[in-house]
Every structure is written in structure tokens, then in C-alpha cells.
C-alpha positions as CSV (number, residue, x, y, z in Angstrom):
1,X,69.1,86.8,103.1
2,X,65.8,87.9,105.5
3,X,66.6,86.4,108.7
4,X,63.9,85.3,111.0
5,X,62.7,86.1,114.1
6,X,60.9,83.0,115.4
7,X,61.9,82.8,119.3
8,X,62.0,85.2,121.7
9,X,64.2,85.1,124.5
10,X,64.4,87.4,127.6
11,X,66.4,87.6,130.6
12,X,64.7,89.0,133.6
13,X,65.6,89.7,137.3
14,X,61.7,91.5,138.1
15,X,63.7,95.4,138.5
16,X,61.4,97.5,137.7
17,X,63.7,98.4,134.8
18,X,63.5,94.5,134.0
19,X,59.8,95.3,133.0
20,X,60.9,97.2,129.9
21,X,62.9,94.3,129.2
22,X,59.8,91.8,128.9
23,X,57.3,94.7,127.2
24,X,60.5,94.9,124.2
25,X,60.5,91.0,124.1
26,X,55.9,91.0,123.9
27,X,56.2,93.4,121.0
28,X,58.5,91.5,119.0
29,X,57.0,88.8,119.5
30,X,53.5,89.7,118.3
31,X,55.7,91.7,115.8
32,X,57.3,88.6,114.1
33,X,54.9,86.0,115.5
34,X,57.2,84.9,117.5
35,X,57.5,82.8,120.6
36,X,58.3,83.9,123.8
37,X,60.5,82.5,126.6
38,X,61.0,84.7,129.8
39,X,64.0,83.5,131.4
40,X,64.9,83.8,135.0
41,X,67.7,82.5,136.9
42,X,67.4,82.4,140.5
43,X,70.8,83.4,142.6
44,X,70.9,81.8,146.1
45,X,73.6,84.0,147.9
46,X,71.4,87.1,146.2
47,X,67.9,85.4,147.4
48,X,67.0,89.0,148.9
49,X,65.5,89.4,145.3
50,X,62.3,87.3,146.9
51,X,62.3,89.3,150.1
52,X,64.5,87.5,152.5
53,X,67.6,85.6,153.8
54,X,68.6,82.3,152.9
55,X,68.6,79.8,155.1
56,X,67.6,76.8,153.9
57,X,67.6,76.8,150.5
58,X,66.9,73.2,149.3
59,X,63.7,74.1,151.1
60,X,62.8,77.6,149.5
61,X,63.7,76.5,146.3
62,X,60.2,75.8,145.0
63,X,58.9,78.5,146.5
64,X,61.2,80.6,144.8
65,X,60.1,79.7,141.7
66,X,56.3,79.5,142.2
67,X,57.3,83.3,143.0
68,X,59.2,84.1,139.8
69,X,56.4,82.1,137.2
70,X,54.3,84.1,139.0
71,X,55.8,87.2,138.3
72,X,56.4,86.5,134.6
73,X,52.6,85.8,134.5
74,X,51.8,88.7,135.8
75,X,54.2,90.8,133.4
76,X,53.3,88.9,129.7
77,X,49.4,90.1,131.3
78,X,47.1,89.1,128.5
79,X,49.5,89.3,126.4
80,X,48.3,88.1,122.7
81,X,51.5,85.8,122.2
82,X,52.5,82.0,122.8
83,X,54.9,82.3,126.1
84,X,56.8,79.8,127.8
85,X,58.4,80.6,131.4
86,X,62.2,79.3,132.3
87,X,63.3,79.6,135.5
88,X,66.4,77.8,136.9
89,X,69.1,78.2,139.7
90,X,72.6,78.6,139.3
91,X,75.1,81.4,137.7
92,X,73.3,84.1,135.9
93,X,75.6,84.1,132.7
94,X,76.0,80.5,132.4
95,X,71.7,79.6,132.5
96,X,71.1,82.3,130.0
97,X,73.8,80.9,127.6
98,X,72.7,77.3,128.0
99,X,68.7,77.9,128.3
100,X,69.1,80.2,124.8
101,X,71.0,77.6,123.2
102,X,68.6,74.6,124.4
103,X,65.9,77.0,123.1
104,X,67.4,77.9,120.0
105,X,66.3,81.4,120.3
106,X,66.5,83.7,117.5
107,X,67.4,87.1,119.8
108,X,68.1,87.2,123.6
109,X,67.2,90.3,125.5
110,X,69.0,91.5,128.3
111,X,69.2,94.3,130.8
112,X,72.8,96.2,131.8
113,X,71.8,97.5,135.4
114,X,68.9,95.5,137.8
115,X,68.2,94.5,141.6
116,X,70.0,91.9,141.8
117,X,73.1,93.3,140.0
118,X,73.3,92.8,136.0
119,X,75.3,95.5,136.1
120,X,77.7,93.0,137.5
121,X,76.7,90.8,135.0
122,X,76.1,92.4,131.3
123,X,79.5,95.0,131.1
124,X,82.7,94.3,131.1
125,X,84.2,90.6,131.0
126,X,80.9,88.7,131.2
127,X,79.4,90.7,128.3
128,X,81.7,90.2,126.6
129,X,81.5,86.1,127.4
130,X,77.4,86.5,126.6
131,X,78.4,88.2,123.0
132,X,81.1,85.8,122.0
133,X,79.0,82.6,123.1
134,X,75.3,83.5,122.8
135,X,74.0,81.3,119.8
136,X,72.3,84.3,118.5
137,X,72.3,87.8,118.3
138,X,71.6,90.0,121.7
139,X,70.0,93.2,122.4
140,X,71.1,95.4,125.3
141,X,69.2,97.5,127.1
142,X,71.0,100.3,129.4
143,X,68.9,101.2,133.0
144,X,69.8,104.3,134.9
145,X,72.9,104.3,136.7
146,X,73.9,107.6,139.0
147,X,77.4,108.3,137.4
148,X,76.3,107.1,133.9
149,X,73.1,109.9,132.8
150,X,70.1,109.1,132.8
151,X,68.2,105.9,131.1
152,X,67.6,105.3,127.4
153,X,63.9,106.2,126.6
154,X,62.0,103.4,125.2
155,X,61.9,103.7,121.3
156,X,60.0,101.3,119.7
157,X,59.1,99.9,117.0
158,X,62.6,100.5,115.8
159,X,62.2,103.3,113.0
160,X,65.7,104.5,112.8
161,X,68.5,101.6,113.1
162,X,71.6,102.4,113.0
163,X,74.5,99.6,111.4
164,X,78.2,100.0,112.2
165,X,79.4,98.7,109.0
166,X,83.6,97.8,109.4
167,X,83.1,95.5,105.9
168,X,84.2,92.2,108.4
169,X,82.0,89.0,107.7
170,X,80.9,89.8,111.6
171,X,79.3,93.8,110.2
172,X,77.6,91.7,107.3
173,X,75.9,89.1,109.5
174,X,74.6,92.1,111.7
175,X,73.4,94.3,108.8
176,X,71.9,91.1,107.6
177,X,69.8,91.2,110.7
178,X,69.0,94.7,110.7
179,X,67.7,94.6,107.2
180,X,65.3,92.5,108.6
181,X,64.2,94.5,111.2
182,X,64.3,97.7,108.5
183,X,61.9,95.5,106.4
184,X,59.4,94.6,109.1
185,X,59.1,98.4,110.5
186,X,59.6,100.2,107.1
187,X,62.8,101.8,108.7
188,X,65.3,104.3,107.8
189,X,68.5,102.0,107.7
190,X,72.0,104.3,108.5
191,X,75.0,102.7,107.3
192,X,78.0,104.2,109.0
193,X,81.8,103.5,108.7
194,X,84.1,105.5,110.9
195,X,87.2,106.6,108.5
196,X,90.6,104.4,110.2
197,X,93.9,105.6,109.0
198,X,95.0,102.4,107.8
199,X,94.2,98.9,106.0
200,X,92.1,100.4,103.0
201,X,94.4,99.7,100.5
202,X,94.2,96.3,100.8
203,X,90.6,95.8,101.3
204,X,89.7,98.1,98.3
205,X,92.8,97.4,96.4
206,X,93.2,101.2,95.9
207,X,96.1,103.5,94.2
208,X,99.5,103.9,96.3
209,X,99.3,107.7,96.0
210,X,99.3,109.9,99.0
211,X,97.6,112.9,99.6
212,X,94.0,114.5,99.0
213,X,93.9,111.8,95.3
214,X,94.2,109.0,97.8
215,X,91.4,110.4,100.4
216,X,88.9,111.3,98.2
217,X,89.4,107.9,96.2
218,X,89.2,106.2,99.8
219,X,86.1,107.8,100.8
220,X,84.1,107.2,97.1
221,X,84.8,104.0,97.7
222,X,83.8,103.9,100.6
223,X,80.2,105.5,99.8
224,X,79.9,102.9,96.8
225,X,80.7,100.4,98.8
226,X,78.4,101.1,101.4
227,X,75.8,101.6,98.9
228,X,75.9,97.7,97.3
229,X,75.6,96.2,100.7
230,X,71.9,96.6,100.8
231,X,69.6,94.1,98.2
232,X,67.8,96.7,95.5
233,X,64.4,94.6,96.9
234,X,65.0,95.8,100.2
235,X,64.5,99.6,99.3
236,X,61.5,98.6,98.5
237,X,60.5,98.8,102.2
238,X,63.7,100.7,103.6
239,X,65.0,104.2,103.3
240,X,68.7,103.9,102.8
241,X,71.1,106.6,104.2
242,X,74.5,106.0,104.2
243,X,77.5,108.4,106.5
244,X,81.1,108.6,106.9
245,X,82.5,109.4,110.2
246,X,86.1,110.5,111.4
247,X,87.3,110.0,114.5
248,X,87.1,107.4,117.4
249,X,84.6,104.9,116.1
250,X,82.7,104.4,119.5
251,X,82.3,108.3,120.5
252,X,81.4,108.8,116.3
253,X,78.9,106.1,116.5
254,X,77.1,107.1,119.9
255,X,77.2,110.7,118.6
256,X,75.9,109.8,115.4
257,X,72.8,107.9,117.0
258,X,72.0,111.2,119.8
259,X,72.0,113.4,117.1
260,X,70.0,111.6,114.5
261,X,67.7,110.1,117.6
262,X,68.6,106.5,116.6
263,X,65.7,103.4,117.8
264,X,68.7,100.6,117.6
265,X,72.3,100.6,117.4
266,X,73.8,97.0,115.4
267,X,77.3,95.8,115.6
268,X,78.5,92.8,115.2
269,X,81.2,91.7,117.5
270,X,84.0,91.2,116.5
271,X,85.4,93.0,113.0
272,X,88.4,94.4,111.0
273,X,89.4,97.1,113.5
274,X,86.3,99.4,114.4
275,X,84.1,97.0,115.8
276,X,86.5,94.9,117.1
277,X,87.2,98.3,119.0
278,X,83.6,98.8,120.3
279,X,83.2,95.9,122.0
280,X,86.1,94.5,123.2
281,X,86.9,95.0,127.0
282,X,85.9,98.3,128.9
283,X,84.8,100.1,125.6
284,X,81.9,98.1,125.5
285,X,80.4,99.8,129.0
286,X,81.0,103.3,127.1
287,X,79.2,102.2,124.1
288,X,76.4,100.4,126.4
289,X,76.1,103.2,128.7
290,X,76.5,106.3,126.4
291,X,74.1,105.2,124.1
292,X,70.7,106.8,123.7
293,X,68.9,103.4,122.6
294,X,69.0,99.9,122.8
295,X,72.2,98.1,121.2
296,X,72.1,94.9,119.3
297,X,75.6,92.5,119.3
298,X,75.5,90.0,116.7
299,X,78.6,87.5,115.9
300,X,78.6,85.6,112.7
301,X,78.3,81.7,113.4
């Protein structure tokens, strides 16, 4: 099933990194003819954002936000899309969940590293909170951080996407979306399962017998399976390319989208063992950091 793209939504904190963040959510919006909705959520004790101390704050508040619709004016520009402006105070994770939600938005955008400190807010615990909770699927963008490499280069439209596939209902729901997002670009699709030493024989209801019989079984299957996951009408518009990986699944997968110079990583967020792994806890900085491109969580409702 095609799923649709019909509101935008994008967390920003005006970083200059945060810019990248809106220009992703304008092209997909034009993209899918989509709306927009630029979200920022003002942080009192962090008010430095706007230049200066707080002092008063029942008094700055409107300024404050004539300052940020201001500034998300003046980064949609003339923009060619339908835009709507959300700005609110209170905790950063909480306002993004409940504005997305209100706005039923489609895909929420997000940063991992900013002025004010999303770094504090997109890795460890809290994105893992935004992942679980988020109504929709989210797409996170790494910045530069000094022990972490330098920042992901912007790759867009999204012509190679890469799809952890673990075969959970959660893996399904994200390849869902990035057959979608295949479709509209006229991507190369990578399907890629890294090889776990146990719970196969269950899942594929395969022989008992050990040995090289039992791996090369494992690993047809595996390709076959991998294979039938895709609708023949989407080839149409796709290329297909399917890979088995050994080893552990996060390092596999980053190292699979450096060397194939992947646009978009898509996992869904919880699974049956490898993507359950990826994103649960401190593994998700290490996937978020390491990776060369934007990464897309998606949990199935």
C-alpha cells in the first residue's frame, strides 16, 4: 500500500544546521504537494537563543515569537508551498509530540545537534521517547559534532534508500514507506538483512540440519524472501537490489550505506532482534552519528 505524504512537519531551533532541516522539509513538500508546518518551541531557561537573558518572561514572550515567525518566514523565502508556522513555549520533546499529533503530520523532521542543544534532545532517552510516540514516521538529521566526524552531506532527492528489513511487522511498515519514497524519486531500493545466529527456524520453518545444508538453505531463503516483499508494480518505477550482511547489524548497515553512498537510511523501530538492536538505548547515537545520510524511524501504529 503507497503511503502518502500530505503534511510536513519540521522541528527547528534557527542553527544554522536547523536551515538544512527546513530546505529538506520545502522539497518534500513541493515534492508530494504537501503542506508544511515549521515548528518551533521556545525554551525559557535557554532564551539566549533570541540574544539575551531572561528576566521577565511573561513579558518577552510575544516578542519571542514575533522573532521566531519571523525567522521561519524568512527561511520558507518564496517558497512555492502552502506553510503554516507553530511556535509554542514549553519542553522541546513534549510540543513537538503533541503539535505533530494535533497536526496529524505524515513525517516530522528533526535535527540531532543545534544552538540550543538538540543534541540533548534527539539521542539517547528522548529519541528514543520521540520514535516510540511520534504518530508518524521521523527523519533524522545528524549536524557536526567535534568527537563524532564531520556532518552528513545533503543528499537529496533521495536516489538510493536503504531498508533494514528484520521481517517484524515494524520493518514492513517502514519498507512500506520507503517504497513510496522509491516510487516518487525513481529510486534504487536496497533491502538488507544482517545474518543473526538464531530464530530462523521458526520464522522460515526451515530443516533441523546443521551445518553448510542449513546455511545455504537459511540464506536462499532469505534472498527469496527479500525478494517478495516488494509489489511487482512497484519495479515499475524502482530498481530493486537486495544484500545479506554478517555481522553486528548497526556497524553492517552504516557500512553498507558509506560504501554504496546511501541518500536515506529506514528502520522501523522496534523489530525481531536487529532493529530492535539499532535503536534501542545508546546504539541509536551510533547509528545517528555514524551514518553518512539522513535516517528515517518508523513504528507501526
Amino acid at each position: 500500500m503507497r503511503r502518502q505524504i500530505n503534511r510536513v512537519f519540521c522541528a527547528t531551533d534557527f542553527s544554522d544546521f536547523a536551515k538544512d532541516v527546513v530546505a529538506y522539509g520545502v522539497t518534500l513538500a513541493k515534492e508530494f504537494h504537501a503542506k508544511l508546518y515549521v515548528c518551533h518551541v521556545i525554551d525559557l531557561p535557554a532564551a539566549a537563543t533570541y540574544g539575551e537573558a531572561v528576566t521577565v518572561p511573561i513579558e518577552n514572550q510575544n516578542r519571542f515569537m514575533g522573532y521566531a515567525r519571523r525567522e521561519i518566514e524568512r527561511l520558507i523565502g518564496n517558497a512555492p508551498i502552502e506553510f503554516q508556522p507553530l511556535i509554542t513555549i514549553g519542553n522541546t520533546t513534549e510540543e513537538i509530540a503533541r503539535l505533530a499529533e494535533e497536526q496529524m503530520a505524515d513525517l516530522v523532521i528533526t535535527a540531532t545537534h543545534g544552538r540550543s542543544g538538540l543534541k540533548r534532545f534527539f539521542l539517547g532517552s528522548v529519541t528514543e521517547r520521540l520514535m516510540r510516540t511520534l504518530p508518524c514516521p521521523m527523519l533524522v538529521i545528524r549536524g557536526a559534532e567535534e568527537k563524532s566526524g564531520p556532518k552528513q552531506h545533503k543528499k537529496f532527492p533521495f536516489k538510493r534508500v536503504l531498508v533494514g528489513c528484520d521481517f517484524s511487522s515494524d520493518s514492513e511498515y517502514a519498507l512500506d514507506y520507503s517504497i513510496s519514497i522509491a516510487q516518487e524519486f525513481e529510486s534504487e531500493l536496497h533491502l538488507v538483512h544482517v545474518v543473526e545466529p538464531t530464530g530462523y527456524k521458526d520464522l522460515f520453518k526451515l530443516s533441523s540440519d546443521p551445518g553448510e545444508r542449513f546455511k545455504e538453505e537459511l540464506y536462499d531463503t532469505i534472498q527469496d524472501k527479500l525478494k517478495t516483499l516488494v509489489p511487482q508494480e512497484a519495479l515499475n518505477w524502482i530498481t530493486l537490489k537486495t544484500k545479506l550482511l554478517v555481522g553486528k547489524p548497526y556497524e553492517e548497515l552504516v557500512r553498507y550505506a558509506q560504501l554504496k553512498d546511501m541518500d536515506l537510511i529506514a528502520l522501523g523501530t522496534r523489530g525481531r532482534g536487529m532493529v530492535e538492536e539499532i535503536l534501542v538505548g545508546s546504539t541509536t547515537d551510533r547509528v545517528i552519528r555514524q551514518a553518512p545520510c539522513p535516517v528515517l524511524s518508523i513504528a507501526s501504529k
